[in-house]
C-alpha positions, 0 to 999 in steps of 0.5 A: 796318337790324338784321338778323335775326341781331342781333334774336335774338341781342337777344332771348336777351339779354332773355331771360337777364337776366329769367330772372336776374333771377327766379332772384335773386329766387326766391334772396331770397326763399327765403334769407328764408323759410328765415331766418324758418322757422329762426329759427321752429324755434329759438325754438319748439325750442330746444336744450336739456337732454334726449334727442336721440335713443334707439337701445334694444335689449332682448334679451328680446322677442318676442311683443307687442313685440320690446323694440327700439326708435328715437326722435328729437327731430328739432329744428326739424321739422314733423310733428304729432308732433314737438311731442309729442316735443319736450317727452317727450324734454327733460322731466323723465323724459328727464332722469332716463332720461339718469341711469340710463343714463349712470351705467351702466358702459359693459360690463355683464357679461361679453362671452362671454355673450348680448346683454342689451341695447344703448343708444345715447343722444344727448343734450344736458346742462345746459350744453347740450353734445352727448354720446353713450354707448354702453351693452352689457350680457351675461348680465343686467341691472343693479338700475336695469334696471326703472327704465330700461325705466319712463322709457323707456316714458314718453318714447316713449309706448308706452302700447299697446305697451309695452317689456316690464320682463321680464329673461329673455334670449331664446336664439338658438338652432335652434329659434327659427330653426325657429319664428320664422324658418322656417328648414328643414334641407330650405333647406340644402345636404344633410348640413347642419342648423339648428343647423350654420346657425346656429352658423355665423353665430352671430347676436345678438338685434339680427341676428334682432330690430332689423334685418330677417332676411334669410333668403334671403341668409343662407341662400343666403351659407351654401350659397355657403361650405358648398361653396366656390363661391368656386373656381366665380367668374370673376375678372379672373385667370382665364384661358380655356381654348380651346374649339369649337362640337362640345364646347359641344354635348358639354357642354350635352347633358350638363348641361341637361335641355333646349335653348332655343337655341343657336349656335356660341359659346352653347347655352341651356336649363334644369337642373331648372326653373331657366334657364342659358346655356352660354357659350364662355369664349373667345367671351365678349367676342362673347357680350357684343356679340353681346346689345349689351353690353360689359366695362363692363357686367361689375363686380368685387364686393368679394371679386374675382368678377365679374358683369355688371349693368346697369339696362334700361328696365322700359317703365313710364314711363321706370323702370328695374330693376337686372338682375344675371346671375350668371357662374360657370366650370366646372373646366376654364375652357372654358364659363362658366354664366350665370344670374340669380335672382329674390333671391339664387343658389340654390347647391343648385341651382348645385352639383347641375348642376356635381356631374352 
């Protein structure tokens, strides 16, 4: 008689050769799908003379268009738009656009002046081999400029919303950042200005224009050099000076405006509407266990300083969030400041409480 061990151990059997079974045959059929639907985008797509994809950049937009601009062939893909792409990108415009283009000198200009524009072309040629160019242009345009912007408008099919032939580059300067960016001298640290700002950065019209502006970095990245926070950042070198409970409070008292909790290795509380924690620098591995986390928990940025990140259960069907909280140490190396910000630290904030 076959015991009931045997019986189950014949069952799993049964089961893994069947489940094996489909798998091999869910592999079959996909390898053959996947065949057909390539060879499909071949015959339908092939490669052949023409743009692959366009990286454009004018420096002269703003207004109705910023003159910045992407487009793909994408080969083989099935959105509704891609058969329009298809035969815009390897038409005869696409081959005059890749004309004009590549017959410009790879610098234009001279590179200590504003950006004018900048291409990056993909494309395939009449032998249908794969080649990139890299165009830059500074100060001005070429004499094929108005044809270059005419075949580019065409392949993208930018009837509505057209790259602009205009050849006025747009000056990045304060005032611009003031009106299109809405960056204020009251945003910066005291005594520092727009101007100083953005001659500090120095940015392109691809920073302000083809990428997305992050104000609030760079704005709080400045304040962060502007006084030298780097000297106010915990690294694996720093070394912690002793302290007690009677000298936290002495500190806290001192520093915050008010006092939310506290005990003997932690006081916490806010400084002008803005939560801090007070730790003891000599206490902080109980800290981290005592709020159930770790030194694992504790990771180096590229410039050495230290933070504590982790991602906790948000309670919204099993997400979880990224939460940051920012170390900073105060010159004596006693006490360390905790805090987290919703975007980006506020360093004018950070300097008034360490500068009491």
């Amino acid at each position: 008689m076959i015991s009931r061990k045997v019986r189950i151990m014949n069952r799993k059997l049964i089961f893994i050769k069947r489940f094996t079974a489909l798998l091999l045959l869910a592999a079959m059929v996909f390898s053959i799908t996947g065949c057909v639907f390539s060879n499909y985008s071949k015959d339908k797509y092939p490669r052949v003379n023409g743009i692959d994809s366009l990286k454009f950049i004018s420096a002269t937009g703003k207004g109705v268009h910023t003159n910045c601009l992407f487009i793909s062939n994408n080969y083989g893909r099935y959105e509704p738009t891609i058969e329009t792409n298809y035969f815009l990108l390897t038409g005869d415009t696409a081959k005059k656009l890749i004309d004009e283009i590549t017959a410009l000198p790879d610098v234009y200009g001279d590179e200590t002046e504003p950006l004018a524009y900048s291409i990056h072309l993909y494309y395939y040629d009449e032998n249908v081999e794969y080649l990139s160019v890299y165009k830059n242009g500074y100060g001005g345009f070429p004499d094929n400029w108005h044809d270059i912007i005419e075949h580019t408008n065409e392949i993208a099919a930018l009837e509505n919303k057209p790259l602009t032939y205009s050849t006025n580059i747009v000056t990045i300067d304060a005032n611009l950042l003031r009106k299109d960016f809405g960056v204020t001298d009251e945003m910066l640290p005291q005594g520092a200005t727009v101007e100083s700002f953005c001659s500090y950065y120095n940015f392109t019209y691809e920073d302000m224009y083809d990428k997305y502006f992050n104000r609030e970095y760079y704005v709080s990245d400045y304040a962060y050099n502007y006084f030298g926070f780097k000297s106010y950042r915990l690294t694996k070198s720093t070394v912690a000076k002793a302290s007690d409970s009677d000298s936290l409070k002495e500190y806290a008292r001192a520093h915050l405006n008010n006092i939310s909790s506290a005990d003997d290795i932690s006081i916490a509380g806010s400084f002008n509407g803005h939560e801090l924690e007070i730790v003891r620098f000599d206490s902080f591995v109980k800290w981290l266990e005592n709020n159930e986390m770790s030194l694992s928990d504790v990771h180096e940025a590229d410039d050495g300083a230290l933070d504590i990140e982790r991602y906790v259960n948000i309670h919204m069907e099993g997400m979880s969030a990224r939460d940051v909280i920012y170390i900073y140490i105060e010159p004596t190396n006693r006490y360390l400041i905790l805090t987290r910000f919703m975007s980006y630290p506020d360093y004018n904030l950070l300097y008034d409480f360490f500068n009491q």
